[in-house]
C-alpha positions in Angstrom: 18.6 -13.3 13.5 16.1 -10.5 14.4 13.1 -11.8 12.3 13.6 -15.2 14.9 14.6 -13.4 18.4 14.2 -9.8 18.1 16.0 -8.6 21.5 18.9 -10.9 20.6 18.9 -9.6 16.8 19.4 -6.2 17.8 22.0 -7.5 20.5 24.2 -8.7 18.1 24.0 -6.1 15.1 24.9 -3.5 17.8 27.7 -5.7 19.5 29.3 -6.7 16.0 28.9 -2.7 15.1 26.6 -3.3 12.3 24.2 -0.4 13.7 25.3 1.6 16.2 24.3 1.8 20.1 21.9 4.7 20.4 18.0 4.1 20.7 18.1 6.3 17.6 19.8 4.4 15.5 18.4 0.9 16.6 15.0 2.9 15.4 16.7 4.3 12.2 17.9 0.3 11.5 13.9 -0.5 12.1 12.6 1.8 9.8 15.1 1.6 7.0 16.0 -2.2 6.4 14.2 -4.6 3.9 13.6 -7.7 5.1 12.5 -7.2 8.4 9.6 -8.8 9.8 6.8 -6.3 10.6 5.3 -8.8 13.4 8.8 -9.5 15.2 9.2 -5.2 14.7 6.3 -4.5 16.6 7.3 -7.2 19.1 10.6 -5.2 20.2 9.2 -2.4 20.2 6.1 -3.1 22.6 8.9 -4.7 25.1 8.7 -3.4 28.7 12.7 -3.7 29.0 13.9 0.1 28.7 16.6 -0.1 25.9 13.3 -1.1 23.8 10.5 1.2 25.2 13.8 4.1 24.3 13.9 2.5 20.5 10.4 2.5 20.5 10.0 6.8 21.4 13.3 7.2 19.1 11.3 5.4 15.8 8.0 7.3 16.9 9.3 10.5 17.6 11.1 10.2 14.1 7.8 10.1 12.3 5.9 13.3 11.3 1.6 13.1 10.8 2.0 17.0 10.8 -1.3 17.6 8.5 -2.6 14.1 8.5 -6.2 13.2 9.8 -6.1 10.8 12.4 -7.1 7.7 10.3 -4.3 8.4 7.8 -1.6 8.8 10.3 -2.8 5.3 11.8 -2.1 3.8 9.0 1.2 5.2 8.0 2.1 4.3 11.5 1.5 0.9 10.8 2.7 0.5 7.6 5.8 -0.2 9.1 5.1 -2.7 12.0 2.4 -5.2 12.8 1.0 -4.9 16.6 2.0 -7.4 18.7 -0.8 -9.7 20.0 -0.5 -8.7 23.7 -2.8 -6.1 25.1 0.2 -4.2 27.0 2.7 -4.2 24.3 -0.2 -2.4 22.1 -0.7 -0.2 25.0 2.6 1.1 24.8 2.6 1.8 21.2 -0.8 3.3 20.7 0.1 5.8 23.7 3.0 6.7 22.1 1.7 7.0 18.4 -1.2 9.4 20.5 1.3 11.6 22.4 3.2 12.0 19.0 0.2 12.5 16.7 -1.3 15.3 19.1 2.5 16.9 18.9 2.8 16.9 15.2 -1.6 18.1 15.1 -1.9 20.5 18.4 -5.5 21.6 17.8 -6.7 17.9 16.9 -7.9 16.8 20.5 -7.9 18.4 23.8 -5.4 15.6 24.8 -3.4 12.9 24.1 -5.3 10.8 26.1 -8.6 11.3 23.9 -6.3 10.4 20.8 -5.4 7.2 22.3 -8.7 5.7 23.0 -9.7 6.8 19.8 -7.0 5.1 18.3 -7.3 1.9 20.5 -10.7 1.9 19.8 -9.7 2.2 16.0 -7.9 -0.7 16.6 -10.4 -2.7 18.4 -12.4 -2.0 15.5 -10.5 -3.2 12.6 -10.2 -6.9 14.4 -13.9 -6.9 15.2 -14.6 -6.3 11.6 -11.9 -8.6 10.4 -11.6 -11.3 13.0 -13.9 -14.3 11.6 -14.2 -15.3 15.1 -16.1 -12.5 15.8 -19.9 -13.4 15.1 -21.3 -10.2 16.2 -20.2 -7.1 13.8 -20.3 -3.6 15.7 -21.9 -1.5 13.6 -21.3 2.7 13.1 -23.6 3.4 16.1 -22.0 0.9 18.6 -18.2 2.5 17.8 -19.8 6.3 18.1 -21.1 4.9 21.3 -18.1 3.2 22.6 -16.3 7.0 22.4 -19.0 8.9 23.6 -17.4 12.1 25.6 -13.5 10.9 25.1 -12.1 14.4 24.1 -12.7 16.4 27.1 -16.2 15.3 28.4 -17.2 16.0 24.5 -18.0 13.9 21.9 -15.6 14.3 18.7 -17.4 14.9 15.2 -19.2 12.3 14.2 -16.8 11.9 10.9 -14.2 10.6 13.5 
């Protein structure tokens, strides 16, 4: 039921005490189960209602990128969910993958902030180089100029 209706999935596993109630486990069920869709995963957890946006922390907050560089730590994020195609619902999981990333790597940016646009920008990225719709490539210079002065009124290295 939750690779078809996500919200109602979850609904049912927790009312039929398959998985219990807690934001935490809901996440723990996320991470941990074969099978699940990866699209309809990041779907719940870029929902507005607040049982999700709690899962969503809970299954963040549960991942550690302690010693990873940024682009690494992207993609181990989203090894386990696809992004949702609707600009708010990736809002809400990039700000929370930023706020977490900067926890687990204090001296990485001079805010969580600056790790989000990076990583939105990261993001923007990969379907601009991927999306076949997409005639006009941004190239290495246009990306270092889309994040000029994010971390602080600074530019970041140029390897970012």
């Amino acid at each position: 039921m939750f690779n078809r209706k996500p919200s109602k999935g979850i609904d049912f596993l927790i009312k039929s005490k398959k998985i219990g109630h807690s934001p935490e486990d809901v996440a723990s069920f996320l991470r941990n189960t074969a099978g699940l869709n990866a699209t309809m995963i990041g779907d719940y957890l870029g929902e507005r209602d607040e049982f999700p946006i709690k899962v969503m922390h809970a299954y963040v907050d549960a991942l550690n990128f302690e010693g990873m560089d940024f682009g690494e730590a992207i993609r181990y994020y989203l090894r386990g969910l696809r992004l949702p195609g609707e600009a708010q619902k990736i809002d809400r999981i990039m700000e929370k993958y930023a706020e977490r990333y900067c926890k687990c790597n204090p001296d990485s940016f001079t805010s969580a902030d600056t790790a989000y646009v990076l990583a939105y920008s990261v993001i923007m990225l990969n379907t601009d180089q991927h999306n076949v719709r997409v005639k006009k490539k941004m190239t290495e210079e246009d990306f270092i100029r889309n994040n000029r002065r994010i971390n602080g009124g600074n530019d970041l290295p140029r390897e970012f």
